[in-house]
N, C-alpha and C positions, 0 to 999 in steps of 0.2 A: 678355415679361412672363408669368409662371407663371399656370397656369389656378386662378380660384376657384369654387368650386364650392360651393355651400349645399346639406347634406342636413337636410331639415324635418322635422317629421314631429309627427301628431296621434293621439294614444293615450287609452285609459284605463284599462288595466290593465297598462302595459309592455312588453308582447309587441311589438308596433311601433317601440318606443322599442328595443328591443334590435336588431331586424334594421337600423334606419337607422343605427344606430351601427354595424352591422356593415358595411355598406355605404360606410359615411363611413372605415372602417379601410381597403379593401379598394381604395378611388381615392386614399386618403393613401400607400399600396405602390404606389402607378402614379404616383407623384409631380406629382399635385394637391394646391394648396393648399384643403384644405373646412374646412367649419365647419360641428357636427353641434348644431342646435339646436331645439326645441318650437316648432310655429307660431306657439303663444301669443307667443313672446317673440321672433320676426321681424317689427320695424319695417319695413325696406327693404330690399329686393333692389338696391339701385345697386351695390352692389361685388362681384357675384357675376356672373360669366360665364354661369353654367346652376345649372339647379333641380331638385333630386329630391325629390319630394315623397313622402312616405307617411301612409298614412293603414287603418285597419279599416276593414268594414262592421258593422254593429252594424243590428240587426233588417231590414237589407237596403237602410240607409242608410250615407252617409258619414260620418265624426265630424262633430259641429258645428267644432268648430276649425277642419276642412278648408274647410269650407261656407264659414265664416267668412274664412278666409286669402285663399282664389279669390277673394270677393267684393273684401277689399282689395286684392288687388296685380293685378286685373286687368289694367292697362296693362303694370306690367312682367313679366307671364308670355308676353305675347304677344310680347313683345319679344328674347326670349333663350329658346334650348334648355329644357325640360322636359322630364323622364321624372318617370312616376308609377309607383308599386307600393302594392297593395293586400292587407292581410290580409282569409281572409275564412273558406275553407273550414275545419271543425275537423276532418275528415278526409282521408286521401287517398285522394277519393274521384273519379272523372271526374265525375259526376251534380252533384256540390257546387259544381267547380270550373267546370263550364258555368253553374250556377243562381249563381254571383258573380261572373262574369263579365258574364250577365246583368243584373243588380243596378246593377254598376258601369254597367253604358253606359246604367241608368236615371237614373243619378243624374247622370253629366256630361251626360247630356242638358239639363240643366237649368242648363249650363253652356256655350249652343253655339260660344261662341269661345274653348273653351280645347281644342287640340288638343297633346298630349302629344307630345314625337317617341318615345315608346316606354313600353308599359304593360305590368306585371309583375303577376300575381296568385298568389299562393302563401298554403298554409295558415296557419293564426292554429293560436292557444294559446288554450284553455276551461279553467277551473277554476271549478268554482261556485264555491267558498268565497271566491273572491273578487268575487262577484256583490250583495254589500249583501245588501237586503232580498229581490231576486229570488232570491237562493238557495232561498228556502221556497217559491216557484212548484213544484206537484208535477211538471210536466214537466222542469221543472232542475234539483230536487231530486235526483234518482236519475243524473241523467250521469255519467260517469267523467270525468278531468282528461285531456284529450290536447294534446297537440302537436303537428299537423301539417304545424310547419314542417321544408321540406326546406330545410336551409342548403347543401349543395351547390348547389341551383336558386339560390339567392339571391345564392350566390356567382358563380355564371357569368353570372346577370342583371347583378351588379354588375361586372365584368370584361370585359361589351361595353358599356356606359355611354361610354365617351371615344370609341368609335364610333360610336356612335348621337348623342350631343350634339357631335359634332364640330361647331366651324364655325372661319373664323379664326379668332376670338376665342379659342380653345379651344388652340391650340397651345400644345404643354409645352415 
């Protein structure tokens, strides 16, 4: 039976939404059956083998979706393979990437029986203009629009995935 695999993922400005789809491209080329969908609109995990979840950090929290997803499928995360990846840092920065990594293990703390078999943290996309009303905060006001996502890192996180979520169940 062909491995299924659900890639999730909780965004609010896209940028998330694009790397889980690219993620969800790159196990569908390793020939996994996935299905690349918004937390919001994952009922139940019963027909998925393994879970990759993504999600931003947003003022040094998780998205609510994610908070929210964890909270529902608690029993069957623990029950089958997970990997997580997180956007977070807007530059490529070591300093940034230590302080969201940081971030991250504050937030699943508050999580203690959800252990990931493997966590990815890589740069996020900033654009004020896409900030609402926070755009006119004068510290956000003046940012430049960057990118720091490395999609090569994202691709090779996504290309040892069927190793790391290996289990029977998982066999292609």
């Amino acid at each position: 039976m062909p491995t299924s695999l659900l890639v999730t993922w909780a965004t609010k400005y896209g940028s998330t939404a694009e790397v889980a789809q690219s993620i969800a491209a790159v196990l569908r080329e390793n020939g996994y059956l996935v299905e690349a969908r918004p937390m919001s609109a994952v009922r139940s995990l019963d027909s998925f083998d393994a879970v990759v979840l993504g999600c931003a950090l947003y003022m040094s929290r998780i998205h609510g979706d994610a908070r929210r997803f964890l909270a529902a499928h608690r029993e069957a995360l623990t029950r089958r393979p997970v990997a997580l990846f997180v956007l977070g840092p807007i530059h490529n920065e070591e300093n940034e990437q230590l302080t969201a990594r940081s971030q991250l293990d504050r937030q699943l703390a508050k999580f203690p029986w959800f252990h990931p078999a493997v966590q990815g943290v890589f740069g996020g996309r900033f654009d004020p203009s896409m900030l609402g009303w926070l755009r006119w905060l004068p510290a956000l006001r003046n940012m430049p629009v960057s990118d720091a996502r490395d999609w090569q890192a994202i691709h090779a996180w996504a290309v040892s995935l069927p190793l790391v979520l290996h289990s029977p169940a998982l066999s292609v």
